[in-house]
DRENKOLMAR-268481 format. One record per residue (C-alpha): residue number from 1; residue in three letters; x, y, z. Coordinates in nm, 2 decimals. Example, Ala and Ser with C-alpha at 12.3 -4.5 7.8 and 13.67 -1.06 7.14 Angstrom:
! DRENKOLMAR-268481
- 1:ala:1.23:-0.45:0.78
- 2:ser:1.37:-0.11:0.71
***
This chain:
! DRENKOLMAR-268481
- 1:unk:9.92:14.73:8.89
- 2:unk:9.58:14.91:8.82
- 3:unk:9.53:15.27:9.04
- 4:unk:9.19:15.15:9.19
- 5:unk:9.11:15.53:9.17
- 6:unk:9.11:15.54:8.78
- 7:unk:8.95:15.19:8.80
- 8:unk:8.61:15.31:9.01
- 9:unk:8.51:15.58:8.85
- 10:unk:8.51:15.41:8.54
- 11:unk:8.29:15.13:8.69
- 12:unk:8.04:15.40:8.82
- 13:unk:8.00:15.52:8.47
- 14:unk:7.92:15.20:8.38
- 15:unk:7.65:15.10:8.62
- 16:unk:7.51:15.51:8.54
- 17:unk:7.49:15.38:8.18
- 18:unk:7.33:15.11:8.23
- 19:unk:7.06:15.21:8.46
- 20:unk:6.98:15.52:8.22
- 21:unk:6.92:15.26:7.92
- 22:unk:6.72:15.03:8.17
- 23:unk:6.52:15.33:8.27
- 24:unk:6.47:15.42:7.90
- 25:unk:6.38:15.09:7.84
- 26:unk:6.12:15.06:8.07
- 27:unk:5.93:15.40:8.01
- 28:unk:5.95:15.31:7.60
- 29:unk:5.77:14.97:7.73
- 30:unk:5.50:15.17:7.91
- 31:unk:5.47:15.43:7.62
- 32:unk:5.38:15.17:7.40
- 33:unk:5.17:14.99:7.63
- 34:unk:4.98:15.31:7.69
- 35:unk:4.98:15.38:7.31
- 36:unk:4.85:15.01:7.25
- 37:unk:4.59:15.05:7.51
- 38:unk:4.45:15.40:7.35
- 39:unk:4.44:15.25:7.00
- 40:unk:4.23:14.94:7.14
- 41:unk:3.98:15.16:7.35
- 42:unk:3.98:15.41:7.03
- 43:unk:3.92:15.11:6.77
- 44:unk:3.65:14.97:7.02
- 45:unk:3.41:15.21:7.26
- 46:unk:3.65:15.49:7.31
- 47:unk:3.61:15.64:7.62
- 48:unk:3.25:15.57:7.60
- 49:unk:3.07:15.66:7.99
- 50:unk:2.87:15.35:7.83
- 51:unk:3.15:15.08:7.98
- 52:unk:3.17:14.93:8.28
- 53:unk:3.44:14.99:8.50
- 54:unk:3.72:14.71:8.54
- 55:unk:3.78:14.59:8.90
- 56:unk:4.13:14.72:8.86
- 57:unk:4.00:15.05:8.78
- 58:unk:3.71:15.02:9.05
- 59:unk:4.02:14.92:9.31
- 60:unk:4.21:15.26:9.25
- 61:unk:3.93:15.51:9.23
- 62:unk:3.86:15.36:9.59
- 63:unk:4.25:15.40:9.68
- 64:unk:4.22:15.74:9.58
- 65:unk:3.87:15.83:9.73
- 66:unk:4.03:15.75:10.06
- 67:unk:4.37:15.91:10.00
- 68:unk:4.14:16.25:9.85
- 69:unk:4.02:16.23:10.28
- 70:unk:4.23:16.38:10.47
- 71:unk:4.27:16.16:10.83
- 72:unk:4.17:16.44:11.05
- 73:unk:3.85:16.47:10.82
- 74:unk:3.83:16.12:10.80
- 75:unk:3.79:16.11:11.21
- 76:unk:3.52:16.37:11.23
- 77:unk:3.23:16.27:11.47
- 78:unk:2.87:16.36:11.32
- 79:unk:2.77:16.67:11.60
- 80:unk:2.41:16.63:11.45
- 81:unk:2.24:16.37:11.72
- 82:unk:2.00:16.14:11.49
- 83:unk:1.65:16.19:11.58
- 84:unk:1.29:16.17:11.37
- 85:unk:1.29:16.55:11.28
- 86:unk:1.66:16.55:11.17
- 87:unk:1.57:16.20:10.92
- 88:unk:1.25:16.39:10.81
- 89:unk:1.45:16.69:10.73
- 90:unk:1.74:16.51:10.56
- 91:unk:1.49:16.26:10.34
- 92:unk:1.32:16.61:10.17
- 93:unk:1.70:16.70:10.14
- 94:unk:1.80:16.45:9.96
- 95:unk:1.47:16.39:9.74
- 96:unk:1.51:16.76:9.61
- 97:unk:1.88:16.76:9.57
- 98:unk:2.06:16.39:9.55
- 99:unk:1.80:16.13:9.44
- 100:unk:1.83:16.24:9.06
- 101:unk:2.15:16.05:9.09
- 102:unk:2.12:15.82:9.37
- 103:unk:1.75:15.77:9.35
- 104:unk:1.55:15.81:9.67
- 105:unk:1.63:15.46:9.83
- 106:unk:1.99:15.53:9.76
- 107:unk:2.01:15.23:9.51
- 108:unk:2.13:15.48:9.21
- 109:unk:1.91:15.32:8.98
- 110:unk:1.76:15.61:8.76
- 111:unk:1.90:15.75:8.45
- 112:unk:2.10:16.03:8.58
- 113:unk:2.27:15.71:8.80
- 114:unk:2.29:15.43:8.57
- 115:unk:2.44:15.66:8.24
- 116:unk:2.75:15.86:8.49
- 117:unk:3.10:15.73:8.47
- 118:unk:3.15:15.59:8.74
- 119:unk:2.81:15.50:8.76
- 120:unk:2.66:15.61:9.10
- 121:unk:2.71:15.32:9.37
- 122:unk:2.44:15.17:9.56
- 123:unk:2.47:15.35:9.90
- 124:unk:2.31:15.10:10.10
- 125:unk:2.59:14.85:10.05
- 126:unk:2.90:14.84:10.29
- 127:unk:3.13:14.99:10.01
- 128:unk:2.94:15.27:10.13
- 129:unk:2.82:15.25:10.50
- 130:unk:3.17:15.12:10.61
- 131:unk:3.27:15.45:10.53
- 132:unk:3.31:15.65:10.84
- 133:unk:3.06:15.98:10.91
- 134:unk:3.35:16.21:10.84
- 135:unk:3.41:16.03:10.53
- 136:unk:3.10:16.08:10.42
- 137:unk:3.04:16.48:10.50
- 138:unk:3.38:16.54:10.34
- 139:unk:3.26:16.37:10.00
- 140:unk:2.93:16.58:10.04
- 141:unk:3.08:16.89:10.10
- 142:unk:3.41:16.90:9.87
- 143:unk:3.23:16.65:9.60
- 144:unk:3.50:16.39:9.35
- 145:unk:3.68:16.52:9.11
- 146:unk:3.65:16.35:8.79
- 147:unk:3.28:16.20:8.87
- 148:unk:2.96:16.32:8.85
- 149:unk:2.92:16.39:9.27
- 150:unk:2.99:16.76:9.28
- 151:unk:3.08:16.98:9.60
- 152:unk:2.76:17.09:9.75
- 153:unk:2.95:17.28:10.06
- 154:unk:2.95:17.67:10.08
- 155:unk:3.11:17.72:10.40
- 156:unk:2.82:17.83:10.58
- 157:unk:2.68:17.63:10.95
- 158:unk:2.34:17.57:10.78
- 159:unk:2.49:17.43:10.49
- 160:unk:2.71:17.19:10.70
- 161:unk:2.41:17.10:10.96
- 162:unk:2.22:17.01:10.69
- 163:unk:2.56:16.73:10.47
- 164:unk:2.57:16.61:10.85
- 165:unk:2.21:16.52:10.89
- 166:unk:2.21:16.37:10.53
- 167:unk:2.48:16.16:10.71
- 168:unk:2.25:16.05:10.93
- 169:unk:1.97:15.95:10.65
- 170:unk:2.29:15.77:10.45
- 171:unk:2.29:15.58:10.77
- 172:unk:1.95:15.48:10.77
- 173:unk:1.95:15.39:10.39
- 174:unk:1.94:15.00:10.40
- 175:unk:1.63:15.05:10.68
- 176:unk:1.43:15.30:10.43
- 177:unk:1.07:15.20:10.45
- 178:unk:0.81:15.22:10.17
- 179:unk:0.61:15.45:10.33
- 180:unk:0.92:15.70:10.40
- 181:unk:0.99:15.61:9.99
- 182:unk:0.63:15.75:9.90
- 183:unk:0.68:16.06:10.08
- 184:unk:0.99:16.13:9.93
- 185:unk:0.84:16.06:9.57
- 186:unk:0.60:16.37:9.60
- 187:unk:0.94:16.56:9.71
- 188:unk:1.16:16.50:9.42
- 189:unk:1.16:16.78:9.12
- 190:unk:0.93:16.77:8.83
- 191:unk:0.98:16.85:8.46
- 192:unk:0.81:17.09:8.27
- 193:unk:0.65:16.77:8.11
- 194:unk:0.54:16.62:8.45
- 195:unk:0.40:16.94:8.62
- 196:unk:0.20:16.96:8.26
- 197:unk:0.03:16.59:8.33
- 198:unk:-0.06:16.63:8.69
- 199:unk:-0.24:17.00:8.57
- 200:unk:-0.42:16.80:8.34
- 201:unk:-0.48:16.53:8.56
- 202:unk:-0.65:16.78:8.84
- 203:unk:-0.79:16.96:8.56
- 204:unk:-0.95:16.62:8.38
- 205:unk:-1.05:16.59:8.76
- 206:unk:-1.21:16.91:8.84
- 207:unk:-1.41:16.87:8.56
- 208:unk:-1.57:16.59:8.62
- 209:unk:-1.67:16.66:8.94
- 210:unk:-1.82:17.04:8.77
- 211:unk:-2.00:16.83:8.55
- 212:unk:-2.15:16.54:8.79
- 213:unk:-2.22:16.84:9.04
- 214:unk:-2.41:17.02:8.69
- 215:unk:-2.63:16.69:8.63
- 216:unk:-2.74:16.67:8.97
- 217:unk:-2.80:16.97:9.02
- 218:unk:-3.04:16.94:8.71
- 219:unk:-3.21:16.66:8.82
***
């Protein structure tokens, strides 16, 4: 007769055993997976910001944009009522601070945009407007780590009146006119380089009109 006492203990050692060398076994397999995959990106592009995202990789920065939300934040109402002072307000907003990366009809299509990683999306698409209005302020406010979208909130009312009514113009993105576009264009920062042509454009300009004004004044 066995004494089933001795017998069990024994048998949980056993199964102990085995599921420490299982365990081992599967965390040397995902080592060397990891390890593989570094040599291959190394030996290729690297971690160039050049590449395209992979859907898989697309899939879980969107699991953990939504799990970055917090729910309460997530069910925030927008206080700001939308109204044509609030759009006009929130379109020179954006063209001075946000459309170097998402361009001014939200598309992300400049350089700033195209050469992030992740790339900036195009915020007139549902990936974007299914997002709810708290969604939205939160990202504005607190930014995404590891991208290029930093945290423009400060903690101050006029800073959050103003993420709130850019909300609203987020909103209003797939409807943006051409007109509304133009108007935004003479908004958006120069460079040095920029500011330099249109001095010598009003200066070419001026000129001409000093020297047309000179010959008929001669005549």
């Amino acid at each position: 007769m066995y004494d089933s006492g001795s017998v069990r203990p024994k048998n949980d050692r056993d199964r102990m055993n085995k599921l420490a060398l299982f365990l081992a076994g599967a965390l040397s397999a995902v080592a060397l997976l990891l390890g593989a995959a570094g040599i291959f990106m190394t030996g290729t592009n690297g971690l160039s910001a050049r590449e395209q995202p992979g859907s898989l990789e697309r899939w879980v920065a969107r699991q953990a944009r939504t799990l970055a939300v917090p729910k309460e934040a997530r069910r925030r109402a927008n206080p700001v009522a939308d109204s044509t002072q609030v759009q006009t307000d929130a379109r020179a907003h954006w063209a001075d601070h946000c459309a170097a990366c998402h361009a001014n009809n939200g598309s992300g299509d400049v350089p700033m945009g195209k050469n992030m990683y992740p790339k900036a999306p195009d915020m007139r698409q549902p990936e974007t407007q299914k997002m709810t209005d708290g969604e939205l302020f939160f990202v504005i406010e607190n930014g995404i780590r590891m991208t290029g979208m930093p945290a423009w909130g400060s903690g101050s009312q006029h800073d959050e009146q103003d993420s709130w009514k850019l909300v609203r113009f987020i909103r209003h993105l797939p409807q943006l006119t051409a007109d509304e576009e133009r108007e935004m264009q003479a908004l958006n920062p120069k460079s040095l380089d920029e500011l330099k042509e249109e001095q010598e454009e009003r200066d070419f300009l001026n000129g001409d009109q000093s020297h047309e004004h000179a010959e008929h004044h001669h005549h």
